[in-house]
C-alpha positions as CSV (number, residue, x, y, z in Angstrom):
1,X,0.0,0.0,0.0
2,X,1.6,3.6,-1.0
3,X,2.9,5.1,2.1
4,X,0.8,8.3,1.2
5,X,-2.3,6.3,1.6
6,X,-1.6,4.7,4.6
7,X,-0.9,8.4,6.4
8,X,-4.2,9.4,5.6
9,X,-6.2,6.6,6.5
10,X,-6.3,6.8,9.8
11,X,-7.1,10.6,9.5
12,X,-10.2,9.4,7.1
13,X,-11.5,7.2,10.1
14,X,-11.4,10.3,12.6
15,X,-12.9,13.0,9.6
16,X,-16.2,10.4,9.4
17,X,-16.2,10.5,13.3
18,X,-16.5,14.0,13.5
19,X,-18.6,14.0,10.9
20,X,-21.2,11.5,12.6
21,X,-21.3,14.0,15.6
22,X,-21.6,17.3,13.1
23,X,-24.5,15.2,11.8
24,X,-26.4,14.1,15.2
25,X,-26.4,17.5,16.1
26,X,-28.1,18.6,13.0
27,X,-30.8,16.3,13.5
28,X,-31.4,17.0,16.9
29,X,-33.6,20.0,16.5
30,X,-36.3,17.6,14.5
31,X,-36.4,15.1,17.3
32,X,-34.4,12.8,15.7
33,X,-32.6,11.1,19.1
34,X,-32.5,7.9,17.9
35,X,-30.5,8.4,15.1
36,X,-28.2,10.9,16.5
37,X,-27.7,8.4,19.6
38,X,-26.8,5.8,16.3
39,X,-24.2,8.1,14.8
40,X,-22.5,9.2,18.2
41,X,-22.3,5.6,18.8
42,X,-20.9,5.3,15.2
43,X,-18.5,7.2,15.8
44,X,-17.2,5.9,18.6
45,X,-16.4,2.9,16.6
46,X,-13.9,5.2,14.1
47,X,-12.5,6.3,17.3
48,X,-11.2,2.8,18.3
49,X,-10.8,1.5,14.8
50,X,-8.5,5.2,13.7
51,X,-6.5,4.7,16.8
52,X,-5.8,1.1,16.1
53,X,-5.5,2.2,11.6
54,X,-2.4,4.4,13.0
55,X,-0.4,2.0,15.4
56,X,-1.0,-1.3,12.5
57,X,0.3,0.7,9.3
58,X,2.7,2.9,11.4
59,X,0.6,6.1,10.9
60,X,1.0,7.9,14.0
61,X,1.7,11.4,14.1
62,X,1.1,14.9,16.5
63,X,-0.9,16.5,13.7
64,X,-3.6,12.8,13.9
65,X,-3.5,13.0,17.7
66,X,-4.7,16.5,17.6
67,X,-7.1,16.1,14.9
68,X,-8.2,13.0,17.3
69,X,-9.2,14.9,20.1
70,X,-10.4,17.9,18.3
71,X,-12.9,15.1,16.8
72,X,-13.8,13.2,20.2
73,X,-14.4,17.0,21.3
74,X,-17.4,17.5,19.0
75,X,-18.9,14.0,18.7
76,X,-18.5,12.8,22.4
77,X,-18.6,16.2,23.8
78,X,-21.2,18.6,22.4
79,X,-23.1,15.9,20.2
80,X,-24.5,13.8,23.6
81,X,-24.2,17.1,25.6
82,X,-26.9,18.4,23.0
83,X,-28.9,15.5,22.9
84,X,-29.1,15.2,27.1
85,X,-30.2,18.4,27.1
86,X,-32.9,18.1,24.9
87,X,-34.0,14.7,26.8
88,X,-33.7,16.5,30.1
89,X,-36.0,19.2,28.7
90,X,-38.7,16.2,26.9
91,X,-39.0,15.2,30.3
92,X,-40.2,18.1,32.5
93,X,-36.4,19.0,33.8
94,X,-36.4,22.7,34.7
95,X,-33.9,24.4,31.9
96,X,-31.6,25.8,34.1
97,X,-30.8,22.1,35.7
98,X,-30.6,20.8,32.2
99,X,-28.1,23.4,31.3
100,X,-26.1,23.0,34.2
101,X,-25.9,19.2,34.0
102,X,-25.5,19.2,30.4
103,X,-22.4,22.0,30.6
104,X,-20.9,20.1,33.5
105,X,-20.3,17.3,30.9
106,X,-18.9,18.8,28.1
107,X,-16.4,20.8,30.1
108,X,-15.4,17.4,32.0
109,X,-15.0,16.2,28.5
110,X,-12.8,19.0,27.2
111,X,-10.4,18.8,30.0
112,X,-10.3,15.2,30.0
113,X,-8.9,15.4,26.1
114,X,-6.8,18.2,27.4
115,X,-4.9,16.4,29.9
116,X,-4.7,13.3,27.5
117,X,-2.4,15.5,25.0
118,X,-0.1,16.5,27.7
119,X,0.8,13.1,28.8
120,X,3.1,11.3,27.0
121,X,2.1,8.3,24.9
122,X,2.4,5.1,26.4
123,X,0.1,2.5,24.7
124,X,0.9,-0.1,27.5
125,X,-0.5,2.7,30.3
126,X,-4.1,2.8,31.2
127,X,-6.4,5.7,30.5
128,X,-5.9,8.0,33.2
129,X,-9.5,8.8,34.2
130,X,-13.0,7.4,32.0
131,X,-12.3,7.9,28.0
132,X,-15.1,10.4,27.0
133,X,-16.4,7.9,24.2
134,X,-16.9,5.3,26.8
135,X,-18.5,8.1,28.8
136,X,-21.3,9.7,25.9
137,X,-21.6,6.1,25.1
138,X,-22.5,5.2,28.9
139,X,-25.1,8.1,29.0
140,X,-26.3,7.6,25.7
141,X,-27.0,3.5,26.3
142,X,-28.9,4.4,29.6
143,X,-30.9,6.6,28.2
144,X,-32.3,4.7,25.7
145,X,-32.2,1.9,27.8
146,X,-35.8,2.6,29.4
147,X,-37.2,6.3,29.6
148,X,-37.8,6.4,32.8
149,X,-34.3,6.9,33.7
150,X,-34.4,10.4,32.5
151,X,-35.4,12.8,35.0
152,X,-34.4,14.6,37.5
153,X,-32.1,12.2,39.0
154,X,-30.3,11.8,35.3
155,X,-29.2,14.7,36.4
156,X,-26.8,12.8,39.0
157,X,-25.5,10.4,36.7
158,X,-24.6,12.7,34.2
159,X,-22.0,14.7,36.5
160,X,-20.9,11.6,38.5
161,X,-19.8,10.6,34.3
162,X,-18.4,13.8,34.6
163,X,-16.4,13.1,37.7
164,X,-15.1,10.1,36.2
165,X,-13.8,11.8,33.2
166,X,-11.1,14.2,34.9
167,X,-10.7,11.7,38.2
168,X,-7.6,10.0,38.2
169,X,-9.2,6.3,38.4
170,X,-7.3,4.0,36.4
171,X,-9.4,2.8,33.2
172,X,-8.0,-0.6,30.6
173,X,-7.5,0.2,27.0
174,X,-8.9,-2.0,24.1
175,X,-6.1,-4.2,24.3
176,X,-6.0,-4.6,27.8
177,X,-9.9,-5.7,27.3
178,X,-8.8,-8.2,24.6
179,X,-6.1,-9.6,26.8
180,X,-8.1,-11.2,29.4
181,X,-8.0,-14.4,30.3
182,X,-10.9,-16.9,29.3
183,X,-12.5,-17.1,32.4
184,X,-12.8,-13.4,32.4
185,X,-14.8,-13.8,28.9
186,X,-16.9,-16.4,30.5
187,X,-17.9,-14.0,33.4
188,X,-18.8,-11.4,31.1
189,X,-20.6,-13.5,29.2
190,X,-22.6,-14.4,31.4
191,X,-23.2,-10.9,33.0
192,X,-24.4,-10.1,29.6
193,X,-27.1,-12.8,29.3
194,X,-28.3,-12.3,33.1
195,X,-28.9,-8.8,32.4
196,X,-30.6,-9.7,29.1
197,X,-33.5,-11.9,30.6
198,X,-33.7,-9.8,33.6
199,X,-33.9,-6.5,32.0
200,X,-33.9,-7.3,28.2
201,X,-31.8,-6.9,25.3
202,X,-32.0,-3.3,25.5
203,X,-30.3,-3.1,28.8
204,X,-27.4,-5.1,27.8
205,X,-24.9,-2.2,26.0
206,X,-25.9,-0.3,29.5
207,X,-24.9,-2.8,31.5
208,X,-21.9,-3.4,29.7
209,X,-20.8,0.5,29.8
210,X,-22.0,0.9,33.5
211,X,-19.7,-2.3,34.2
212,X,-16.8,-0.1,33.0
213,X,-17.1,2.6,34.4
214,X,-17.3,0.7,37.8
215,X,-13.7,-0.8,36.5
216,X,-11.7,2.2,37.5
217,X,-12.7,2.6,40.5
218,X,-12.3,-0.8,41.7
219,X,-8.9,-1.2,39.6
220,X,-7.8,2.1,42.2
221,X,-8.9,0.8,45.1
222,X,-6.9,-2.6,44.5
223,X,-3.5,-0.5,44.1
224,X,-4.3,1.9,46.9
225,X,-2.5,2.3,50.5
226,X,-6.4,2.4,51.6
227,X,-6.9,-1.3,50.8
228,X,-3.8,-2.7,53.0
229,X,-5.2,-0.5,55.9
230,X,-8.8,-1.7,55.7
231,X,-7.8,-5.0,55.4
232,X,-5.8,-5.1,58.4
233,X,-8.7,-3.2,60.2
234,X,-11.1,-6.0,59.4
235,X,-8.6,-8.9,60.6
């Protein structure tokens, strides 16, 4: 493959990104959630697959790791924050809340990709706080999930995400996900098809998200001080 080519591919998988969230935003305003909750979630598929385009034909470079973020601003950033807000406003939550909450995730979001750039690449190094994909994706899943999770309590759960995005809780990459064991893939497995005939099918990508974003947490606690202390208190 011409060397030229395989530069740009990469940059093509984050350009369709953005474009996906460019586009969920446009069709916001005629009440089209469900498609624009398809596209973010599009496009947080060319997030993964661009990353892993630039590492497999050598492609890596400042100018795609800006263009990267710039990207994840717009379609994990302001596309869910848009489409939250206008949920939280379908569903009786007084505007100023909705703002509020709505802000309070795009702004985690921002700094999150901020403080990514500054750190130096290490692809072996976990994500130092939630990856904002995983985070619209999270919020995005639930929502759709069953409507009566948006109200006023959403409200909650959208900043605690945004906690989670600028914490410093210790989150796996994709290839730290595709490393585990077999008995790890079992569990999850059947985690999956529990919460699929208790809750349904449509509760399963939730469940799946939610179980991530419990990851870094636990993962923290495990390699804290706190742990050694609390075990020793409880002996």
């Amino acid at each position: 493959m011409p060397r030229q080519l395989t530069r740009v591919i990469p940059s093509i998988a984050t350009l369709t990104s953005l474009a996906c969230g460019v586009v969920a935003i446009m069709v916001l305003p005629d009440g089209n959630f469900l498609l624009a909750a398809l596209l973010i979630m599009i496009g947080s598929v060319l997030d993964v697959l661009d990353g892993q385009l630039a590492v497999r034909l050598n492609a890596v470079s400042d100018i795609g790791k800006e263009l990267d973020s710039l990207a994840d601003v717009v379609t994990f950033g302001v596309a869910p924050t848009m489409l939250i807000y206008h949920l939280l406003l379908i569903v009786g939550v007084d505007r100023p809340v909705a703002i509020l909450s709505s802000l309070a995730f795009v702004m985690a979001g921002a700094l999150r990709l901020a403080r990514f750039n500054t750190i130096t690449s290490d692809r072996n190094a976990f994500f130092t706080g939630m990856p904002i994909p995983m985070g619209s994706a999270l919020l995005i899943t639930a929502s759709f999930w069953q409507h009566w999770v948006i109200n006023i309590w959403w409200t909650i759960a959208v900043i605690t995400v945004s906690y989670l995005m600028v914490s410093n809780f210790p989150y796996p990459k994709s290839k730290h996900v595709l490393a585990l064991p077999a008995k790890a893939w079992i569990a999850l497995g059947g985690f999956v098809l529990l919460c699929w005939l208790i809750a349904g099918w449509q509760a399963v990508p939730f469940a799946v998200f939610l179980l991530y974003a419990f990851v870094g947490p636990v993962i923290w606690f495990y390699r804290s001080p706190w742990r050694n202390l609390i075990e020793k208190a409880l002996k």
